[in-house]
N, C-alpha and C positions, 0 to 999 in steps of 0.2 A: 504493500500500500504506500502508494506517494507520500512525501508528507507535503502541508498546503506551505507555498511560499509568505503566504500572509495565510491566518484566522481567527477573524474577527465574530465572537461570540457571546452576544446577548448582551452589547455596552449600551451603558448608559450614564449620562456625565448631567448635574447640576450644580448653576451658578446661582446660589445663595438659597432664593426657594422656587425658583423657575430651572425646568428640565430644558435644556438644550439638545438634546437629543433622547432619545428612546429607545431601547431593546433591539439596536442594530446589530442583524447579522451577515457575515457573508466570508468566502474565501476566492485568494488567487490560488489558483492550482500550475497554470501554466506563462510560460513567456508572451509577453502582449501588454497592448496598452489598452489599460481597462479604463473606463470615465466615471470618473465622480462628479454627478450632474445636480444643481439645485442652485435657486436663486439665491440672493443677497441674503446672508440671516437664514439658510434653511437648515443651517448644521454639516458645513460641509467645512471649513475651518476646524470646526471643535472634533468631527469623525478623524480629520490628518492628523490634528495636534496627538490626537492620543495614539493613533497608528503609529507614529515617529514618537513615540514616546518623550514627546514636550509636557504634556499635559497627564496628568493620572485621571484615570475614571472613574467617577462615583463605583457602576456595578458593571459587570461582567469583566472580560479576560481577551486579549490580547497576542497573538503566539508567531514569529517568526521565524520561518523552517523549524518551527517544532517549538519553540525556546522562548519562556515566556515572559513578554516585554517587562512583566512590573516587578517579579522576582528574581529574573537573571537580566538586568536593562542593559550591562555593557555590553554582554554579550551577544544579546538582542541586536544592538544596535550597530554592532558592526555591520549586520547586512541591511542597512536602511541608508540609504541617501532622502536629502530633503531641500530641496527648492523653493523656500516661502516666496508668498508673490511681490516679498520687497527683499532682492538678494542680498545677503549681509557680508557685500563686498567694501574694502578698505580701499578706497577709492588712492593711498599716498603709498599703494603697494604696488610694483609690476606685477605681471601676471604669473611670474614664476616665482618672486615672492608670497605671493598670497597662496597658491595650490600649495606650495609647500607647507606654509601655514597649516593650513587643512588635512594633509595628510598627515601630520604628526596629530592635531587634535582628534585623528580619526584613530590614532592608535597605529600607521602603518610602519611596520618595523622601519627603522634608521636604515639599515642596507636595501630597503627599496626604494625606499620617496623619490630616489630621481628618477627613477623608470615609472612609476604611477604616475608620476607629474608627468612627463614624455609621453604616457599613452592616454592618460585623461585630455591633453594638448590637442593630441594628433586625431583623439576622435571627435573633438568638438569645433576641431577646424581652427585651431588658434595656434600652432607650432610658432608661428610667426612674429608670434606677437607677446613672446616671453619678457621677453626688456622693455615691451613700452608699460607705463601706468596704467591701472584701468581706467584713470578718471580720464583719458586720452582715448579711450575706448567709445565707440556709435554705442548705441541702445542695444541692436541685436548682438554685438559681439561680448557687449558686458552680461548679457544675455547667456552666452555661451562659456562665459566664464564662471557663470551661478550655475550652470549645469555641469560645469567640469567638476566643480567642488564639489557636487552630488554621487558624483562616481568614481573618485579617486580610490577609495578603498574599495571597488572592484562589489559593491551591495549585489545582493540578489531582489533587492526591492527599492526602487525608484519614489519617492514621491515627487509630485509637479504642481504646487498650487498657482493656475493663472498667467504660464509658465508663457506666452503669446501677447498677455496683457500691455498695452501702450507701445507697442510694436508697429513701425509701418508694413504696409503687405507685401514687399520681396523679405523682410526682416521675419515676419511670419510664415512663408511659405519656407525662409531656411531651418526656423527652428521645429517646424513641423517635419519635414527631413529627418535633423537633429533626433529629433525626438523615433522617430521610426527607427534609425538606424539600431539605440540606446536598446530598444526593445526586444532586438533581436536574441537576445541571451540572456533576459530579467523580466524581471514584473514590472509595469509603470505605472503607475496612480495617475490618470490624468484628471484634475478638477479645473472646470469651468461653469461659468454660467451661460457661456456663450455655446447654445445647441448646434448651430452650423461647426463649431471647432469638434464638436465631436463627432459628427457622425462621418470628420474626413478623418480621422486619428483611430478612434476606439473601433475595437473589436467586441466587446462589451460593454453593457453600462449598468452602474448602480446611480440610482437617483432619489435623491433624499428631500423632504419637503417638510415643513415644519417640524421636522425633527426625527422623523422615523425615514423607513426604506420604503420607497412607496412601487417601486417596479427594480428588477435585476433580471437581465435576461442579455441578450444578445441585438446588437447594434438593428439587425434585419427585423427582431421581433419588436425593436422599441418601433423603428420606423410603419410596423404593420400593423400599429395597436389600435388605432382607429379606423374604421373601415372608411374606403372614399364618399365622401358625395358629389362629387364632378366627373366628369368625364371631357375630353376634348374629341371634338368630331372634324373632319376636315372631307367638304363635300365640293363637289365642280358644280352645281346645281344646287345649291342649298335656298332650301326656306323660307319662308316670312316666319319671324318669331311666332306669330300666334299656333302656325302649323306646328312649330313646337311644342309649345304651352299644353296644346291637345293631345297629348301624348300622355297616359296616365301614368302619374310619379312624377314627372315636372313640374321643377316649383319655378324654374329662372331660366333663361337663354341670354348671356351674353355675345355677341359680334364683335371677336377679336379684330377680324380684317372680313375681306368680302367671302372669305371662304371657310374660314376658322371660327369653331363656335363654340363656348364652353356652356356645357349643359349641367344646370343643379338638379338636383333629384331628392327624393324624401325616402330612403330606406327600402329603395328598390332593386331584389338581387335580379332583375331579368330587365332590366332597364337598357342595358344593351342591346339584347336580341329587339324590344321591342323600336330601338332607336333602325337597327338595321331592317326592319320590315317597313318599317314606313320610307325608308327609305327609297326601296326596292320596290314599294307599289307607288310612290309618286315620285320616283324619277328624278332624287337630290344627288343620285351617284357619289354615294359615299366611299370615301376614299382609303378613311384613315379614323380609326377610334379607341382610344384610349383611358381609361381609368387614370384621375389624380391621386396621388397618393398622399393621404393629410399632409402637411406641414410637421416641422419640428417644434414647432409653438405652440399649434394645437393641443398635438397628443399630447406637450409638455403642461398647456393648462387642463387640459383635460383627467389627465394622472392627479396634478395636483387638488382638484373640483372632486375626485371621488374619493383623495382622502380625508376631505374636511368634511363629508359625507357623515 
């Protein structure tokens, strides 16, 4: 039997006499980047804190590759890297000053730090930039420099809080790279609030909502949780809206362009076949039809609408 790289079992953490979180469970079993999803305030700070063993938790247990954060925590924590979404880089250190730094705080024995530091460099795309300051450093490189310090001791668990935040978009599209490459051989925490950054990253997601787990499943099942109510039609003969409207289960016909037409519907599983016969007997020659698939917003208020349930 495996043991889980992270398992996280039945925590729950309170700040004075409000619960920040609730009887959260979950495990990484395998290499990949998992997402930690939930809005401002939904307990997604206080879930990393205690995962990385900043924070102690009220109740439950906490275990890395086996080893359990709050009764063995150095040892714990050798295999944890941690990326807060404000890096606690020393802006009057080069960059081969500061790793170095880091790998001694991380406990990595004296006869390696140069070679971690040389390969934490090399994978973060920074070899180059050993002698200059950070505070001489762009946004995404200082960027790559909070992520070096997350892996110098070689973790088997990555945390990433927000790790794209205030990033321009080639600076983004690098550390999303970054961040894939990292994964290839670990576990990666990725926490955002931003649903588009997950579903290009994660391969799974746990999503957390005033303070409990409200969905964990897999990136295709988060995206499939609400069934569609659109569809798009693209006809060489199409329509007058009302020939739509008459279609039973149509609530709405938009007109994208002269051909293009997004059709709403109310809970109707034959609503296509029914869109392709009328087609076929009044001669819209349709071309082209497709099912939309909700949004990341949706499902995401929608998850959270049925936990306040």
């Amino acid at each position: 039997m495996n043991i889980p790289i992270l398992k996280v079992t039945h925590i729950s953490h309170r700040y004075s006499v409000q619960w920040a979180i609730r009887d959260i469970s979950f495990e990484l079993t395998q290499h990949g980047i998992y997402g930690l999803l939930g809005s401002n305030g939904a307990g997604k700070s206080t879930t990393m804190n205690i995962c990385c063993g900043v924070l102690n938790q009220t109740e439950g247990t906490v275990e890395i590759d086996g080893i359990d954060l709050r009764k063995e925590p150095e040892t714990a924590k050798r295999q944890i890297g941690f990326l807060p979404q404000n890096p606690p880089l020393y802006m009057d250190l080069t960059v081969d000053e500061y790793l170095t730094h880091c790998a001694h705080l991380r406990l990595v024995d004296r006869t390696e730090v140069r070679t971690a530091v040389g390969e934490a460099k090399e994978r973060c795309g920074i070899s180059h930039f050993g002698n200059r300051l950070i505070r001489n450093l762009s946004g995404g490189y200082r960027q790559r420099v909070g992520i070096a310090q997350a892996i110098i001791h070689r973790p088997k668990l990555v945390v990433l809080d927000e790790p794209t935040n205030g990033l321009d978009p080639n600076q983004i599209i690098e550390v999303r790279g970054l961040i894939r490459e990292i994964a290839e051989d670990r576990a990666v925490i990725f926490s955002t609030h931003i649903l588009s950054e997950v579903q290009l990253l994660c391969k799974e997601i746990k999503m957390i909502d005033s303070g409990r787990m409200v969905f964990e499943d897999t990136m295709d099942a988060f995206n499939n949780y609400v069934e569609p109510h659109s569809l798009l039609a693209r006809m060489d003969n199409p329509p007058q809206e009302a020939a739509l409207l008459a279609i039973p289960g149509v609530s709405k016909a938009d007109f994208l362009n002269e051909r293009l037409v997004r059709i709403y519907f109310d809970n109707e599983h034959d609503i296509a076949d029914r869109v392709i016969l009328n087609s076929v007997q009044q001669g819209w020659k349709l071309q082209e039809i497709n099912f939309e698939k909700s949004s990341l917003d949706e499902i995401f208020a929608q998850l959270s609408n049925k936990q306040k349930k």
